[in-house]
PDB file of N, CA, C and O in Angstrom:
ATOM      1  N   UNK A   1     -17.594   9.291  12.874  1.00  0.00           N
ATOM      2  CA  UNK A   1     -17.128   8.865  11.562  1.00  0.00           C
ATOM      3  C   UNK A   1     -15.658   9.245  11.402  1.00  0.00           C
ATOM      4  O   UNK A   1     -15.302  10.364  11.772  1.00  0.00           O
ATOM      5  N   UNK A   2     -14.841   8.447  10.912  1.00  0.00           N
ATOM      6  CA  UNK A   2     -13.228   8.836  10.375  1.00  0.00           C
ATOM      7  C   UNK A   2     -12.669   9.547   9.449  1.00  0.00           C
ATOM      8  O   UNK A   2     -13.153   9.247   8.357  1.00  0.00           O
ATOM      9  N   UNK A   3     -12.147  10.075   9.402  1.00  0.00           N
ATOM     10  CA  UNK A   3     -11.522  11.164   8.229  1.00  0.00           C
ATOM     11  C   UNK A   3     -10.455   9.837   7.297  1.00  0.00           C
ATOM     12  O   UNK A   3      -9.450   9.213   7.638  1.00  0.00           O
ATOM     13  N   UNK A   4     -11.259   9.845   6.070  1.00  0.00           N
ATOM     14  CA  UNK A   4     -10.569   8.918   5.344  1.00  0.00           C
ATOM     15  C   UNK A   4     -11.384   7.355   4.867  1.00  0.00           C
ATOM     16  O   UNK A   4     -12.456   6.828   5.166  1.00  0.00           O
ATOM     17  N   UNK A   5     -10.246   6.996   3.992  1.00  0.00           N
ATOM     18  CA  UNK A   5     -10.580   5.809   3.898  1.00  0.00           C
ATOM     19  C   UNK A   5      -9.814   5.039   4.757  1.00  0.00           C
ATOM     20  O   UNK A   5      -8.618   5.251   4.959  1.00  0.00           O
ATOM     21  N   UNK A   6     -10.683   3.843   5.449  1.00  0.00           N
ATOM     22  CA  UNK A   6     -10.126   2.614   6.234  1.00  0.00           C
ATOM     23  C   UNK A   6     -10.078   2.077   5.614  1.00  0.00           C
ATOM     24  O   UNK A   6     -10.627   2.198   4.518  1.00  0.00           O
ATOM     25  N   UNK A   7      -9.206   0.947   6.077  1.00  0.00           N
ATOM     26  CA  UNK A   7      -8.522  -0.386   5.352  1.00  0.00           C
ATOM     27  C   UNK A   7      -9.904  -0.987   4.692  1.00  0.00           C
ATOM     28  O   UNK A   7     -10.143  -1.133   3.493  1.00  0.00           O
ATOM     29  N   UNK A   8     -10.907  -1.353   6.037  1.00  0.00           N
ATOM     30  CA  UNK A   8     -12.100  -1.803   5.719  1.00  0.00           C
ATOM     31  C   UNK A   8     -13.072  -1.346   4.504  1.00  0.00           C
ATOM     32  O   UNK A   8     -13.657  -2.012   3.650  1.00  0.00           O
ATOM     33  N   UNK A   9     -13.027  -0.157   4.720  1.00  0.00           N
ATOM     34  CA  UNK A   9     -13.541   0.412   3.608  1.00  0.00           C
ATOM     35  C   UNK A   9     -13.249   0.198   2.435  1.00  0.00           C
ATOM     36  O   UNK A   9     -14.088  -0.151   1.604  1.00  0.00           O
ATOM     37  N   UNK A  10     -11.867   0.394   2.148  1.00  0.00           N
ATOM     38  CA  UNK A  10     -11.381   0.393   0.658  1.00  0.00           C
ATOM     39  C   UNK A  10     -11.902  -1.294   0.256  1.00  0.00           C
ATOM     40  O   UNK A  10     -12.495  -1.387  -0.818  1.00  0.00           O
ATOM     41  N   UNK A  11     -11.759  -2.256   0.849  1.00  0.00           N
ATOM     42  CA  UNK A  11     -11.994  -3.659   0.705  1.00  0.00           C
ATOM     43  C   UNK A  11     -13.221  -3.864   0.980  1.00  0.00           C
ATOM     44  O   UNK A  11     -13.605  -4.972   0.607  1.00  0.00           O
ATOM     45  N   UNK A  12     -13.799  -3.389   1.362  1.00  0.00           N
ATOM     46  CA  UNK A  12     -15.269  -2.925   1.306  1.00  0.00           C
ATOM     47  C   UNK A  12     -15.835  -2.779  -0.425  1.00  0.00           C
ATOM     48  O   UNK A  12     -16.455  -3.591  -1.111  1.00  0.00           O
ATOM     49  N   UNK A  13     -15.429  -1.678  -0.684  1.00  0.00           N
ATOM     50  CA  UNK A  13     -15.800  -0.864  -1.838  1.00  0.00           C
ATOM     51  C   UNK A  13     -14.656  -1.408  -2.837  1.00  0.00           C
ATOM     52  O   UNK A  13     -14.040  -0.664  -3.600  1.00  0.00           O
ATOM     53  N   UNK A  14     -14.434  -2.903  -2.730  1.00  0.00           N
ATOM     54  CA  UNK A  14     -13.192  -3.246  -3.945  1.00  0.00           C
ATOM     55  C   UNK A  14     -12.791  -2.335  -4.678  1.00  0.00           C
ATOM     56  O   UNK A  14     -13.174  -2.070  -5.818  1.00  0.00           O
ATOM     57  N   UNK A  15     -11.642  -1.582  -3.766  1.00  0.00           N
ATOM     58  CA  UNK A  15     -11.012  -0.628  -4.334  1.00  0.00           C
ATOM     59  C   UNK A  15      -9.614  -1.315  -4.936  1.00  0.00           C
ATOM     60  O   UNK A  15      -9.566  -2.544  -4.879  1.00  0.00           O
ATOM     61  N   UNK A  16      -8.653  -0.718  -5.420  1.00  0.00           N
ATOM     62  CA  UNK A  16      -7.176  -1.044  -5.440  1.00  0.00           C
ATOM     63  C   UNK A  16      -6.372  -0.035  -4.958  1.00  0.00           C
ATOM     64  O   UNK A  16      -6.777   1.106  -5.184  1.00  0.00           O
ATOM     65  N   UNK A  17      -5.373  -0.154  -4.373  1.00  0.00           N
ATOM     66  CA  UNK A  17      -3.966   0.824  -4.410  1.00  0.00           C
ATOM     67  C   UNK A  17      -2.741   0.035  -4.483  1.00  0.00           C
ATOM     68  O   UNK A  17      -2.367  -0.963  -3.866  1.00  0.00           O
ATOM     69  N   UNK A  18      -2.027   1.006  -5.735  1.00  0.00           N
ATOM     70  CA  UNK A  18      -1.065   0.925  -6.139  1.00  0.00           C
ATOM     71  C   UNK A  18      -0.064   1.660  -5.677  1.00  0.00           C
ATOM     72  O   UNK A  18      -0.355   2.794  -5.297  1.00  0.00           O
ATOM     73  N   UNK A  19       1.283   1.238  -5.594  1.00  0.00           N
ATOM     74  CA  UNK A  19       2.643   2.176  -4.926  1.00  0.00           C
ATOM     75  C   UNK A  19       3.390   1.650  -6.119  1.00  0.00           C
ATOM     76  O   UNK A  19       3.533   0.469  -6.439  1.00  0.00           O
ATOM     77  N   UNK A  20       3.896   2.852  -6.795  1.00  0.00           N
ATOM     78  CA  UNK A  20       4.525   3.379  -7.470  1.00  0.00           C
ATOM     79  C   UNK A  20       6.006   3.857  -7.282  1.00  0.00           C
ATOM     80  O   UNK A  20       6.168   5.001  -6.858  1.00  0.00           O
ATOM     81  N   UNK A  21       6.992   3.158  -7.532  1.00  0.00           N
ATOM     82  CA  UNK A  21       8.619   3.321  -6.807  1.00  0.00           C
ATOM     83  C   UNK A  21       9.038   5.087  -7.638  1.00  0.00           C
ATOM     84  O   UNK A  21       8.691   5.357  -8.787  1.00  0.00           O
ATOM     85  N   UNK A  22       9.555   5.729  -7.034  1.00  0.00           N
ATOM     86  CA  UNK A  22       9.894   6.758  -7.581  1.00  0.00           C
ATOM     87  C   UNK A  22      11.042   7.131  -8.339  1.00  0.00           C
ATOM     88  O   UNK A  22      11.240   8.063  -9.119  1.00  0.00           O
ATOM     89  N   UNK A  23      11.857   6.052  -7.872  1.00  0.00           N
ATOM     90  CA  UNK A  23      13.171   5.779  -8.675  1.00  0.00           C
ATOM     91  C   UNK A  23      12.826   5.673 -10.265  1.00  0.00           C
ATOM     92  O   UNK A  23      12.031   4.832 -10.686  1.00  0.00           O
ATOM     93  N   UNK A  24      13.635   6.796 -11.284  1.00  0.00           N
ATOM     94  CA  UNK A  24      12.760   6.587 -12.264  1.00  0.00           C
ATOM     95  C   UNK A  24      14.196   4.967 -13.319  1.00  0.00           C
ATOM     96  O   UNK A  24      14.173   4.546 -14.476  1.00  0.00           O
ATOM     97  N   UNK A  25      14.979   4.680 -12.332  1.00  0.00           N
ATOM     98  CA  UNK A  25      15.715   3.434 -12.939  1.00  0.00           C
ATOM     99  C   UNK A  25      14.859   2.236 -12.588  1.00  0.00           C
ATOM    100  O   UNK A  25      15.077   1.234 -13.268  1.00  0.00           O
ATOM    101  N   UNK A  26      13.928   2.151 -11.655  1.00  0.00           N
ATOM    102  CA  UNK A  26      13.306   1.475 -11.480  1.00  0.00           C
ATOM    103  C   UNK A  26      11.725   1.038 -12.017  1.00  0.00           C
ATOM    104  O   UNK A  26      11.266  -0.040 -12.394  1.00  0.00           O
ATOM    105  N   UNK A  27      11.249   2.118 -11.898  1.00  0.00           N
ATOM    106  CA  UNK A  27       9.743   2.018 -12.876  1.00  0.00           C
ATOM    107  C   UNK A  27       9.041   1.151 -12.117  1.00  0.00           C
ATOM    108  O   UNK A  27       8.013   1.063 -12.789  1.00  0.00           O
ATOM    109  N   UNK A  28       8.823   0.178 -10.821  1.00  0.00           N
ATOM    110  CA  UNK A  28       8.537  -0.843 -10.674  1.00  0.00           C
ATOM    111  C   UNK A  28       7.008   0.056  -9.910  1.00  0.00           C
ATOM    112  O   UNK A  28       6.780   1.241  -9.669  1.00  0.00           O
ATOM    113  N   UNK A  29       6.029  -1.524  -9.680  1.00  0.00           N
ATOM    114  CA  UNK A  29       4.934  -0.479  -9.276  1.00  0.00           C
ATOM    115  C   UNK A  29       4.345  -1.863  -8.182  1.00  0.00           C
ATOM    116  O   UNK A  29       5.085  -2.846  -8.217  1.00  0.00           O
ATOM    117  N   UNK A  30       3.571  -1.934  -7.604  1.00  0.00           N
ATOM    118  CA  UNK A  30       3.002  -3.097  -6.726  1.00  0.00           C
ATOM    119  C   UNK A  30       1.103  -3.160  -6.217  1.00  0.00           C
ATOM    120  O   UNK A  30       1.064  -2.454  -5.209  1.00  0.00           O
ATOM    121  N   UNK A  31       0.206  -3.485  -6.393  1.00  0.00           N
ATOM    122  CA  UNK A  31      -0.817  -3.172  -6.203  1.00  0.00           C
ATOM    123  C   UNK A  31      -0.475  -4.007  -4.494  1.00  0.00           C
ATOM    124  O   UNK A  31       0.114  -5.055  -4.227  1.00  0.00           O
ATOM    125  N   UNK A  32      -1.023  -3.172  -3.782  1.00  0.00           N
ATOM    126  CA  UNK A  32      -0.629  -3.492  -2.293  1.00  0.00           C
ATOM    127  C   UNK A  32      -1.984  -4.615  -1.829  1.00  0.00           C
ATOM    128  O   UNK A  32      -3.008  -4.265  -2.416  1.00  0.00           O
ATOM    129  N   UNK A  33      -2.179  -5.698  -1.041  1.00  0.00           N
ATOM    130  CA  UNK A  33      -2.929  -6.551  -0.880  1.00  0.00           C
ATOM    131  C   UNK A  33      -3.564  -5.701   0.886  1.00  0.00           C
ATOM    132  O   UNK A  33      -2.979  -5.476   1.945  1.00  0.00           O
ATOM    133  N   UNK A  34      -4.768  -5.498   0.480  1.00  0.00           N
ATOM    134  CA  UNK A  34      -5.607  -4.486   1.468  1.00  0.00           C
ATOM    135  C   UNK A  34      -6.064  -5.622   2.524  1.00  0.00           C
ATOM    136  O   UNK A  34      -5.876  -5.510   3.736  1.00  0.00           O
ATOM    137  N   UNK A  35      -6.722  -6.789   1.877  1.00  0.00           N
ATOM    138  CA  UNK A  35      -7.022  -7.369   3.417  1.00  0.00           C
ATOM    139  C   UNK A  35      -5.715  -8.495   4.305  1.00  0.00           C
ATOM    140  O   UNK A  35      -5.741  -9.255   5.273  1.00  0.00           O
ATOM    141  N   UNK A  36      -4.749  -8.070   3.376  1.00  0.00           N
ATOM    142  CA  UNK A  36      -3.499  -8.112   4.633  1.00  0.00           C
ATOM    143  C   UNK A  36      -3.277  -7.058   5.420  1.00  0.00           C
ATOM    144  O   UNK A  36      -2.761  -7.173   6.532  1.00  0.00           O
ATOM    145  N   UNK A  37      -3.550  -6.235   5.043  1.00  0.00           N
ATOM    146  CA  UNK A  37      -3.156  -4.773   5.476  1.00  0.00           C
ATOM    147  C   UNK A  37      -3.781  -4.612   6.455  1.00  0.00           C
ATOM    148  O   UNK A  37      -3.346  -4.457   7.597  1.00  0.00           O
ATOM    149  N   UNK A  38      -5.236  -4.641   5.973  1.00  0.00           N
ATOM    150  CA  UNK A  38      -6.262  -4.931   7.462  1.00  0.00           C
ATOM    151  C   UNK A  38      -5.459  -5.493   8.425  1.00  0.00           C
ATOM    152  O   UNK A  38      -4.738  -5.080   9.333  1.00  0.00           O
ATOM    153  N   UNK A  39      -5.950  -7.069   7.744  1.00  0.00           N
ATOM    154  CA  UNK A  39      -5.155  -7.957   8.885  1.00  0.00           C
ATOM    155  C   UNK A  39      -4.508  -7.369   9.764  1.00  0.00           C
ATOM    156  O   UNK A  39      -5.033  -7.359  10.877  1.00  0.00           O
ATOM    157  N   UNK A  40      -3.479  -6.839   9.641  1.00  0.00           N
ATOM    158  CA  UNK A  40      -2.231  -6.255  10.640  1.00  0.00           C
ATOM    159  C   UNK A  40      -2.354  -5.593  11.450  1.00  0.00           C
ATOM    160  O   UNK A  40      -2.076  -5.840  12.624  1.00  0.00           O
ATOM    161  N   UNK A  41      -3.104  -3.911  10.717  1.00  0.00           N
ATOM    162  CA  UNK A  41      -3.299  -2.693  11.072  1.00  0.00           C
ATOM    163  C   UNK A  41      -5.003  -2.778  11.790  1.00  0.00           C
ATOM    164  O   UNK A  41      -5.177  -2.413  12.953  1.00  0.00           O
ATOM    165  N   UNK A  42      -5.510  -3.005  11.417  1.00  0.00           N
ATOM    166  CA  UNK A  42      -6.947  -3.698  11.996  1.00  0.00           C
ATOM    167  C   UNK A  42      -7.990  -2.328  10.610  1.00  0.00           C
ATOM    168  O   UNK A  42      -7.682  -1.432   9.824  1.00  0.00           O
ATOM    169  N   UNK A  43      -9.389  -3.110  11.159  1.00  0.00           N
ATOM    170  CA  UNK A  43     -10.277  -2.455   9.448  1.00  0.00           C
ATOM    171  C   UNK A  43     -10.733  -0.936  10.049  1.00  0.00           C
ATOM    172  O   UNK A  43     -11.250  -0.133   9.272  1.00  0.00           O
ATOM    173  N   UNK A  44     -10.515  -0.582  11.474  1.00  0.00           N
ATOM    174  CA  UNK A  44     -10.384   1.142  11.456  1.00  0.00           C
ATOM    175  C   UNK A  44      -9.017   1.916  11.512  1.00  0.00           C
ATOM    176  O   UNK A  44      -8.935   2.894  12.256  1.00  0.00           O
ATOM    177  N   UNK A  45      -8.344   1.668  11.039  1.00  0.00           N
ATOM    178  CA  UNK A  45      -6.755   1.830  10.758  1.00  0.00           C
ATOM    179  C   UNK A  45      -6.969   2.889   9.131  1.00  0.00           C
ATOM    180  O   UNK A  45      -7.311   2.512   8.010  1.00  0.00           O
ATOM    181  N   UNK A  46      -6.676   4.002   9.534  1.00  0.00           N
ATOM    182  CA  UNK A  46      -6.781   5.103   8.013  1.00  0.00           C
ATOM    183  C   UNK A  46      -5.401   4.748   7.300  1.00  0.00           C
ATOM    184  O   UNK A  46      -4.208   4.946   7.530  1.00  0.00           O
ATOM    185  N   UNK A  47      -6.459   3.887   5.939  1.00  0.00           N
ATOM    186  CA  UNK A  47      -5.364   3.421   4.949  1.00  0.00           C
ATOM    187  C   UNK A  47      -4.250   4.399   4.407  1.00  0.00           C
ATOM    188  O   UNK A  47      -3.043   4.205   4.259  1.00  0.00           O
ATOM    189  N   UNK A  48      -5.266   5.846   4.081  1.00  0.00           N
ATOM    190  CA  UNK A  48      -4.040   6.803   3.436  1.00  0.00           C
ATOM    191  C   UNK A  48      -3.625   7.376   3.823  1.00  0.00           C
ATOM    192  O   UNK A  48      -3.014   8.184   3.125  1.00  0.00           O
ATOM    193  N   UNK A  49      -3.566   7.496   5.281  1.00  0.00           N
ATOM    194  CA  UNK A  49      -2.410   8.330   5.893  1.00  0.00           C
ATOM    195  C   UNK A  49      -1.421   7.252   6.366  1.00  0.00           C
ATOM    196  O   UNK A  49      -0.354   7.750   6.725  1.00  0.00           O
ATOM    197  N   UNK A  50      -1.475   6.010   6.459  1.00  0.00           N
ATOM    198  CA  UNK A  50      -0.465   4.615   6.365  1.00  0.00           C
ATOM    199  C   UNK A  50       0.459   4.607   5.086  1.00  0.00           C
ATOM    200  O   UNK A  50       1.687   4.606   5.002  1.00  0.00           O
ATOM    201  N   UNK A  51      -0.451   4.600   4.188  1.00  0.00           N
ATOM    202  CA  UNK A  51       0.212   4.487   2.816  1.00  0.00           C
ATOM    203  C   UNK A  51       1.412   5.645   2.599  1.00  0.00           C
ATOM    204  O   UNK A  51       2.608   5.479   2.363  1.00  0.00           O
ATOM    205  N   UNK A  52       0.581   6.964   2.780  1.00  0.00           N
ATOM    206  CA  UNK A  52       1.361   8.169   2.462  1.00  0.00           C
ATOM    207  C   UNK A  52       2.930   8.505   3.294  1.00  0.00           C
ATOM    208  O   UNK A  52       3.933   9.128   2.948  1.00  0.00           O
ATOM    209  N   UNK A  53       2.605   7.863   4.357  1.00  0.00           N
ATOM    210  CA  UNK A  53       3.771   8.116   5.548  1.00  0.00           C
ATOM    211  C   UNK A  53       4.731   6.689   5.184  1.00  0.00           C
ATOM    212  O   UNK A  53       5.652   6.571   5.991  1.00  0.00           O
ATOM    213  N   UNK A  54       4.700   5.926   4.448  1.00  0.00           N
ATOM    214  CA  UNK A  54       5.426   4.515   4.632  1.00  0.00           C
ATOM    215  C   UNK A  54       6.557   5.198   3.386  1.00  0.00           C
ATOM    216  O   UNK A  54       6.243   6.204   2.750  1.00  0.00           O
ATOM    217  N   UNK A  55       8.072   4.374   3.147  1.00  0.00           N
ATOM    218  CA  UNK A  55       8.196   4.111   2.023  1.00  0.00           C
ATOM    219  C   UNK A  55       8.651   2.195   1.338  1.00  0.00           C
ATOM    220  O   UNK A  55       9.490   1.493   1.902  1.00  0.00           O
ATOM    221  N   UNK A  56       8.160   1.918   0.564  1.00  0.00           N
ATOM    222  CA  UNK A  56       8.289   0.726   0.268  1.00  0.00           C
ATOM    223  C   UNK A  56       9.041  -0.173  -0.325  1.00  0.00           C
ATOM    224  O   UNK A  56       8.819   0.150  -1.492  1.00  0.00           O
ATOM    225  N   UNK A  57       9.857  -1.173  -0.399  1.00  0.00           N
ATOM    226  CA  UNK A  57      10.794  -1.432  -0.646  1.00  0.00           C
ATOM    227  C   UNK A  57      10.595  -2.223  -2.150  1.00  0.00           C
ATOM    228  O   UNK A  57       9.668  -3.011  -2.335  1.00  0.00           O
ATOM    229  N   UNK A  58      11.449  -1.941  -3.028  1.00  0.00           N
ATOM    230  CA  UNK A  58      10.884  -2.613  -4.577  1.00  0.00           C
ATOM    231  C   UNK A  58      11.991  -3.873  -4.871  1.00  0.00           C
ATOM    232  O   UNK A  58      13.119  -3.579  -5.265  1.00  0.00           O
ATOM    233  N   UNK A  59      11.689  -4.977  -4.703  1.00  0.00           N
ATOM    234  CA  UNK A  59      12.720  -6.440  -5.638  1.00  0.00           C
ATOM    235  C   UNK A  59      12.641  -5.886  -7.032  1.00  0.00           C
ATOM    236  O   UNK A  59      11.701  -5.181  -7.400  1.00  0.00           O
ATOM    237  N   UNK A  60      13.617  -6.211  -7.772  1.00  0.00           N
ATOM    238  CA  UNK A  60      13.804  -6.086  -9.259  1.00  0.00           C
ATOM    239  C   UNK A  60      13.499  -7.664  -9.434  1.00  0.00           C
ATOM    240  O   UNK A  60      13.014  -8.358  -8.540  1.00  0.00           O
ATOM    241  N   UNK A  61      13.952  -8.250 -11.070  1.00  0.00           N
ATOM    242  CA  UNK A  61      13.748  -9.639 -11.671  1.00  0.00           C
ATOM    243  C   UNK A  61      14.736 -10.273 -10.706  1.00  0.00           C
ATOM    244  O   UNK A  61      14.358 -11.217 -10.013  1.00  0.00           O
ATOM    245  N   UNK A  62      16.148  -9.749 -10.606  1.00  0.00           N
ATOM    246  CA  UNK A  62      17.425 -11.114  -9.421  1.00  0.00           C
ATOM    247  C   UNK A  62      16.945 -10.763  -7.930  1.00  0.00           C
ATOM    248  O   UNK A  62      17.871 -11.116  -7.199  1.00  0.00           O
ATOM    249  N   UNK A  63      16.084 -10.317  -7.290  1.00  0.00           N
ATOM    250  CA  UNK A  63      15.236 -10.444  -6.106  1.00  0.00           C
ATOM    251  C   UNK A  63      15.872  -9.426  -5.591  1.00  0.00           C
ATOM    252  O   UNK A  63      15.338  -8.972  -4.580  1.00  0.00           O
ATOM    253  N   UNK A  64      16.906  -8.873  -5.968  1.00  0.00           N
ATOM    254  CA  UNK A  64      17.803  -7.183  -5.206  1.00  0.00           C
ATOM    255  C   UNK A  64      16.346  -6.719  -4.865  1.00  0.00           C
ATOM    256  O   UNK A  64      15.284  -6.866  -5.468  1.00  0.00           O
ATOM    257  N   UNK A  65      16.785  -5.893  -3.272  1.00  0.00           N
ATOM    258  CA  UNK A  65      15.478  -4.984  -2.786  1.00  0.00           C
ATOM    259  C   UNK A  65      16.470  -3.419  -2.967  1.00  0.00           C
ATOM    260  O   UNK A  65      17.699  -3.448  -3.034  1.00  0.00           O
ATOM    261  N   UNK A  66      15.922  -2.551  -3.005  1.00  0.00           N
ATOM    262  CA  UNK A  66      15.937  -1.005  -2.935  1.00  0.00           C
ATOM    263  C   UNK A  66      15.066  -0.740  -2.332  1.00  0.00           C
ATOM    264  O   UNK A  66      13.958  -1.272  -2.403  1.00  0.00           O
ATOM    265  N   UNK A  67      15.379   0.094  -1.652  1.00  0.00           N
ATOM    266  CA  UNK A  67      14.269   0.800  -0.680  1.00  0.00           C
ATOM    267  C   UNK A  67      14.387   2.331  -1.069  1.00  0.00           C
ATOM    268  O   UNK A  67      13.675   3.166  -0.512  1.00  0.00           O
TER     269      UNK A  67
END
């Protein structure tokens, strides 16, 4: 058994996760799409140690990215 939740799992158990930009000029937040995530990473791929180690890049309204 795996330590964690897998991709599979969480989409399994219709979960959500959200990433939250830390920039507090930004405020922006993104619910992340899990069975893309799968897709990529494959469904035994441990979602939250992916999530936790990434950082994500936020578009504002004129499409500017910040990372």
């Amino acid at each position: 058994m795996t330590k964690g939740w897998t991709f599979q799992s969480l989409v399994d158990s219709k979960m959500t996760v959200t990433a939250f930009c830390s920039d507090p000029a930004w405020h922006h937040k993104q619910v992340l799409d899990l069975v893309k995530l799968r897709d990529r990473f494959g469904p035994d791929a441990i979602a939250m140690e992916w999530i936790s180690g990434r950082s994500f890049a936020a578009r504002n309204a004129t499409g500017t990215t910040s990372a």
